[in-house]
N, C-alpha and C positions, 0 to 999 in steps of 0.2 A: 504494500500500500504506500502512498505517494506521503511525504509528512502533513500532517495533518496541525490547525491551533484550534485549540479549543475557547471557546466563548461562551459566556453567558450572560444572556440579553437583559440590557438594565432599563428600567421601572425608565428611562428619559428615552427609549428608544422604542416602546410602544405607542401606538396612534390610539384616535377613540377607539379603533374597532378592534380590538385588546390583541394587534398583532403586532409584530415587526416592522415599522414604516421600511418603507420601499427602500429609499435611499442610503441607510445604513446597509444595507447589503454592499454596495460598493465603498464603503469605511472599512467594513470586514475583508472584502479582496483585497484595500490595500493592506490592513496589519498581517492580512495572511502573507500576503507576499515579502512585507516585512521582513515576518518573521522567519520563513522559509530561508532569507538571502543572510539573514543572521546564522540559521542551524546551520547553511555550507561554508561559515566561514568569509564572506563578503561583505567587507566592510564599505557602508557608504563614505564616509571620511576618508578615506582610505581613494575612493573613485572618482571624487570630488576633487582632491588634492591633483589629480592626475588628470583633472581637466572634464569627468564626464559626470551626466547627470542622463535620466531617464525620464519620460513623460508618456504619462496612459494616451494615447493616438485614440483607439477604440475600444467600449465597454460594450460588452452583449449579457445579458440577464432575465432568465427565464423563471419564472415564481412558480412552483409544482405546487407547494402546501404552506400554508401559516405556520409560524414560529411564534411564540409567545411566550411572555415576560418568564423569566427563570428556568425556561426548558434546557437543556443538558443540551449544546448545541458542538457540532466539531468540524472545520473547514479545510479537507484537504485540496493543495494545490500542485501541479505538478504542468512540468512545462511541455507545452505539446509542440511548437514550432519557435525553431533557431533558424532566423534568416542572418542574412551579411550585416543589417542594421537596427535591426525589430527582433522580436521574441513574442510570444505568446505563452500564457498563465491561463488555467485553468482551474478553475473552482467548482467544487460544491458545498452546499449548506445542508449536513443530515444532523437532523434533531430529533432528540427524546424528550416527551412531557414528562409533566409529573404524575406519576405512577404507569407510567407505559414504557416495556419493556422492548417494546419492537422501535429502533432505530429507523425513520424515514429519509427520503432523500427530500429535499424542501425548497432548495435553490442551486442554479445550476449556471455558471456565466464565465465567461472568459475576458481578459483585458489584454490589448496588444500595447506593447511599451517600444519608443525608437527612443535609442541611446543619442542624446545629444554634446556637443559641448557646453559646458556652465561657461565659456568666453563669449557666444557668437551664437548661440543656441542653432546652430548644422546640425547634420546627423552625421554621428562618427559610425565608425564598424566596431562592433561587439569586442571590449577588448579582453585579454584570452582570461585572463582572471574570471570573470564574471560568463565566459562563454562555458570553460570549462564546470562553472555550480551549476550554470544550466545544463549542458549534459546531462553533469549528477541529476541533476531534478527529473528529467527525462525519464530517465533511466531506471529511478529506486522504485524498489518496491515496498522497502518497509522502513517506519522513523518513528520516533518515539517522539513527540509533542511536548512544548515546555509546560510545566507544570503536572511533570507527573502523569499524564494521559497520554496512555499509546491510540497511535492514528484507527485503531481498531473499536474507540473508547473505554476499553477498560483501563483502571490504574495500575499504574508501576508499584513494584513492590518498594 
C-alpha cells in the first residue's frame, strides 16, 4: 500500500449539512502530499535553496461518500505520472465512523504539480532529488503513516 496520513476531521471543517465541506479535501491532498515528501526524505528548504518551488497546475476531485466530524479518516497518496516537468499525486479519502467497522472509500482526486523556479517562476525539469522520492512513491507498496497508523489503518505496536 502506497503511505498513507491519517486525519481526523475537526468540528471547523464541517458544513450545516454535518459533513466535510468540499474544499478541505484539497487542504488534505496538500498535507498529504506534505507529508509523503517529508517520509522520503525531501526537504522543501532544502529545494528552495537550490532554486525550485512547485505549484498545483490541476486538481480533479471526485466525492463517493460523506465524511463526518471525528470519523477515523486515512489518505493514501502515491504518485502515478513522472513527466520531464510535472508529476502527478494521487489521493484517496477512506473513512471509518463511529462504531462502523467496514473502512469506505469517500474521496478520490488527483493534483498535477510543475516544478518551477522561486527566481522567475519557469518550469525547470524535475530535479533528480525529488525525481528519484517520486519513483519511491510510485513504486511502494507498503509505509507506515506518522502517528503510529499503518496505511492499512490499524496501529503500530
Amino acid at each position: 500500500m502506497p503511505f498513507a496520513l491519517p486525519v481526523v476531521p475537526r468540528y471547523m471543517e464541517v458544513d450545516q449539512q454535518g459533513v466535510v465541506f468540499n474544499g478541505h479535501y484539497l487542504t488534505w491532498f496538500d498535507e498529504a502530499a506534505t507529508a509523503l515528501f517529508d517520509h522520503l526524505g525531501v526537504s522543501f528548504p532544502d529545494l528552495a535553496a537550490d532554486g525550485y518551488d512547485m505549484q498545483v497546475v490541476h486538481a480533479d476531485v471526485d466525492y463517493l461518500a460523506p465524511v463526518r466530524w471525528r470519523d477515523a479518516v486515512r489518505i493514501p497518496v502515491q504518485c502515478s505520472r513522472i513527466g520531464t516537468t510535472s508529476f502527478t499525486l494521487g489521493f484517496e479519502v477512506w473513512r471509518r465512523g463511529s462504531g462502523d467497522d467496514t473502512e469506505r472509500l469517500a474521496v478520490r482526486g488527483a493534483n498535477v504539480y510543475v516544478v518551477v523556479s522561486n527566481r522567475d517562476w519557469t518550469k525547470r525539469a524535475i530535479p533528480e532529488v525529488l525525481a528519484s522520492a517520486l519513483r519511491a512513491a510510485a513504486a511502494s507498496t507498503t509505509s507506515v503513516a506518522p502517528q503510529g497508523v499503518r496505511t492499512d489503518g490499524t496501529l503500530t505496536p
